[in-house]
N, C-alpha and C positions, 0 to 999 in steps of 0.2 A: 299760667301759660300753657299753650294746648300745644301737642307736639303735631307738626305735619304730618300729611296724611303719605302713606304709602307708595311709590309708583308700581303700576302695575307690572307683574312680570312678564315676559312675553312668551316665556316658555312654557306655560301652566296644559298640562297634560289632566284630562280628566280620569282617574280610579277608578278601574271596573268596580261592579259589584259584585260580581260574583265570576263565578267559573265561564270561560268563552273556548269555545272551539279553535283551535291553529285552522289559518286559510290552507286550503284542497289545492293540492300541484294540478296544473292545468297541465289538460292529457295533449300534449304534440309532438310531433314526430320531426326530429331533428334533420336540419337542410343538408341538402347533399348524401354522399356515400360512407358509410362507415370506416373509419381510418384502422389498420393494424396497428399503427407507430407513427410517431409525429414525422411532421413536415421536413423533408429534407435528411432523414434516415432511408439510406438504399435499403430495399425488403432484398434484393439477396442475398446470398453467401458470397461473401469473399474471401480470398485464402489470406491465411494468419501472415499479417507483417512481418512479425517479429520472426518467424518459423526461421529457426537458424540450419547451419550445415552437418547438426548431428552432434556438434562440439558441446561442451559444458563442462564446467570445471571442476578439477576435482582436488586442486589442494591449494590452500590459501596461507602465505606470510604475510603479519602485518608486522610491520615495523615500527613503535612507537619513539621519536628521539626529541624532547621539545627541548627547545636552545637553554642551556644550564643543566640538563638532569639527565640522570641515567636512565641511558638508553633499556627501552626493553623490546623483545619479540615472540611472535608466536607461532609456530609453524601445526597447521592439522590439515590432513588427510579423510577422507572419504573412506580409506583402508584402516582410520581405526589410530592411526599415529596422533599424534598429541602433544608438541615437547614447546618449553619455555625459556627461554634465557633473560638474567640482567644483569648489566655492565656493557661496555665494549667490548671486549675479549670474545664474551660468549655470546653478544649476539651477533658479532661476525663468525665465528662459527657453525650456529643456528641457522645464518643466511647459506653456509657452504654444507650443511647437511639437509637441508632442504634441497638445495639443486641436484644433490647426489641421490637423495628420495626419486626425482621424476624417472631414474634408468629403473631404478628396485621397484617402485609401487604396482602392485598386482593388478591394479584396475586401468594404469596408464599403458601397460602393458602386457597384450595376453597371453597364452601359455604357450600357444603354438609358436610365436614369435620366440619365445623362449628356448623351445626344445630347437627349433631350425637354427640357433646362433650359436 
């Protein structure tokens, strides 16, 4: 019994023999004017959105309390303070020595303000 014969494949690519040259970019000159920046980007300057009133903060509490667990927090300053509490007690504390910080902190308040009061 003779086994049938093969079909052809369609894809058959024939195998150089040796070494071939890459095809040469054709030398042309691109249509139109040469772009800075894509489509739909303004070329000039605009002034910064975001440009706030001078303001930025300088001292942050965060308050961690998740339902069931002791509470914690953490009060820092820009001046260099740094303090922590856990329990309830002491992080209502922390929250009322924090707010006492904004009269005292040296960067919220400057010196000549100080000496005038």
């Amino acid at each position: 019994m003779s086994t049938p014969p093969r079909p052809l494949l369609k894809s058959i690519t024939t195998t150089p023999t040796g070494p071939q040259d890459a095809p040469h970019p054709v030398d042309t000159t691109a249509a139109g004017e040469p772009k800075g920046v894509a489509e739909g980007v303004p070329t000039a300057v605009l002034p910064d959105p975001q440009a706030g009133d001078g303001r930025y903060p300088v001292a942050w509490l965060r308050i961690t309390a998740p339902r069931g667990a002791t509470p914690t927090a953490t009060s820092t300053c820009l001046c260099g303070r740094d303090r922590s509490a856990i329990g309830r007690a002491r992080v209502l504390a922390l929250i009322a020595d924090h707010e006492a910080h904004r009269d005292l902190c040296p960067l919220r308040t400057p010196q000549e303000e100080r000496a005038a009061a």
